[in-house]
Every structure is written in C-alpha cells, then in structure tokens.
C-alpha positions, -999 to 999 in steps of 0.1 A, spaced: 908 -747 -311 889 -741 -343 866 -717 -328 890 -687 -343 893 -700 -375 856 -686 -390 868 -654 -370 897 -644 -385 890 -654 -422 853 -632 -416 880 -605 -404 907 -610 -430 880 -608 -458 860 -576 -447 896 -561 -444 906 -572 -479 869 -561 -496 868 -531 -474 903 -520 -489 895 -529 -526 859 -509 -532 875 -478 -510 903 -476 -538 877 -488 -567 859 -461 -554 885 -435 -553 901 -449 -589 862 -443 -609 859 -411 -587 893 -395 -599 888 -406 -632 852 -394 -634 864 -362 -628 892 -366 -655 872 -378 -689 839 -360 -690 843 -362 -726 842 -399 -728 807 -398 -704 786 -407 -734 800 -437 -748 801 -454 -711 761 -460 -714 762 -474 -749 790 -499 -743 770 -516 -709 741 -517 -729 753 -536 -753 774 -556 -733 740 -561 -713 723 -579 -745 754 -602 -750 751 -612 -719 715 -620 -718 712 -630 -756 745 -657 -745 726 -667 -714 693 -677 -728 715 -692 -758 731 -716 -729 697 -723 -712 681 -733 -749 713 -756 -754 714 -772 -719 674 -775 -722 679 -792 -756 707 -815 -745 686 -825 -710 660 -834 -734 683 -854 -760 701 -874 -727 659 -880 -717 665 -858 -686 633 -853 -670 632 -815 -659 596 -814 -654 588 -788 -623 567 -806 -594 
C-alpha cells in the first residue's frame, strides 16, 4: 500500500520544479532581452552580495567556534 507513496511525491515534485525553472527561465530570458542597459550593475550587486555572504558566514563560524569553546565543547578533529 505504501509502495506509491515515494512514487507520486518523486512525480509531483519533478512536475512542480520542472514548471518553475521553465518559466524562471523564460521570465530572465524575456527580461534579458528587455534591460540591456541595466547589464552592468547585475555583476556588481552579486559581487558584493557574494562578500556579505561569506564575510557573515565566517563571522557565524568565529562566533559558534568561540561559544563551543566558552561551553568547553571539545571540537577537536580525530
């Protein structure tokens, strides 16, 4: 009875992602060919939302780190 089950959630998913990147794809394709203009500032912006993202992330690893140490969490590799 629950042999189906695993089957028809794989099926409804691939439906469900299959339909959203075919009309993310055709949304940035149709607007690609809109804004040319614009073209130069996309690079700049991802860049720099690239360095938040990794200066935040290593921020939260030195603060988890330090707290592990406070609590006397042993994180010591093998």
């Amino acid at each position: 009875m629950m042999d189906w089950v695993p089957i028809v959630f794989v099926t409804f998913k691939v439906l469900v992602f299959g339909t959203g990147m075919f009309f993310a794809i055709k949304w940035h394709y149709e607007r690609g060919k809109k804004g040319k203009e614009k073209q130069s500032a996309v690079p700049r912006a991802g860049g720099k939302m690239a360095a938040v993202f990794v200066l935040s992330l290593l921020g939260l690893s030195l603060l988890t780190l330090g707290l592990s140490r406070m609590l006397g969490l042993d994180l010591t590799f093998p």
